[in-house]
N, C-alpha and C positions, 0 to 999 in steps of 0.2 A: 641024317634023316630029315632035319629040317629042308635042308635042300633038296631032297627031293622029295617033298610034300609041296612046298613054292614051287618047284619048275611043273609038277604038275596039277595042279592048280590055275598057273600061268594057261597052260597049254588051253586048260580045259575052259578058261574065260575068252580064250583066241579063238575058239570051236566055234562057242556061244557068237561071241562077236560077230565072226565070220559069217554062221548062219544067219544073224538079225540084217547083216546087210547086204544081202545075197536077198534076202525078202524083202527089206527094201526099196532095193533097186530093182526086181520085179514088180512091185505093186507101183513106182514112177512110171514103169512102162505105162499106166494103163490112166494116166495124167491126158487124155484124148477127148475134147469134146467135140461132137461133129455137129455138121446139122443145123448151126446157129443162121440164121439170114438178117445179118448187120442190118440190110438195106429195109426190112419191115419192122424192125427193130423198133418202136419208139425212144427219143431220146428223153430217159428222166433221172431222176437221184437214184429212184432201182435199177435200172440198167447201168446207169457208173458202179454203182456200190457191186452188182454179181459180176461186171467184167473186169472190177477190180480184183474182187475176192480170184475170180476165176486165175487171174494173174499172178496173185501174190501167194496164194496156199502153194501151187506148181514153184515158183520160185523159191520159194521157204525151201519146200521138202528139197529139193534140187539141191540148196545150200549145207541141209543139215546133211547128208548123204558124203556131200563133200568134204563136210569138216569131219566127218566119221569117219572120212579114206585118209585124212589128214592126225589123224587119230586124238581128236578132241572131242571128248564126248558134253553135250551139251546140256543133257538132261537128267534125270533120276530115273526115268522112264525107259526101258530101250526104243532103239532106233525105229524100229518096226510101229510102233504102238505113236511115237511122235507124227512119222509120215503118215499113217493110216488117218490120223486126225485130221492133216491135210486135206488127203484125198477124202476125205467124208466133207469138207467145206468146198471142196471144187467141184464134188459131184453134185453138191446142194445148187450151186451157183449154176452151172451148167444145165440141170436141169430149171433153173427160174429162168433161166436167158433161153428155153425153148430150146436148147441142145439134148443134145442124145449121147449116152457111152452104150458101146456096143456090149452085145448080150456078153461075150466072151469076155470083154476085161470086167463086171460087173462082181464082188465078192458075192 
């Protein structure tokens, strides 16, 4: 009985899992900023610091995604809810650098 109360148990955290990173890796899709024109761009410490950010949130989530298919779980938080933090500081970033995310990937 214990055994199979653990095997399904197991299964149903594999479910869970499965769906957090399947949602995920849709909401990486929408890691897109357009629209930026470098060349009007002034150059100051705010524009390093949001094409910084704009860089390193998209690469985070990228990495944490990776370690999740790697089956390391990195946070307390699921998957979903880490990235989403991401894409909430890239969409911030992207919008101060004068970009645009299309209406369609926008939650």
């Amino acid at each position: 009985m214990k055994l199979l109360t653990a095997l399904l148990s197991s299964m149903l955290l594999a479910g869970c899992m499965s769906n957090d990173l399947k949602k995920s890796e849709q909401l990486l899709k929408n890691f897109n900023c357009a629209k930026i024109d470098k060349a009007q761009m002034p150059h100051s410490s705010m524009t390093d610091y949001y094409q910084h950010m704009l860089y390193s949130s998209k690469t985070k989530a990228e990495s944490y995604i990776e370690q999740y298919h790697q089956g390391e779980e990195l946070f307390d938080l699921p998957l979903y809810e880490v990235v989403e933090q991401q894409y909430n500081l890239y969409k911030d970033a992207c919008q101060n650098l004068g970009g645009i995310l299309s209406e369609e990937n926008q939650n």
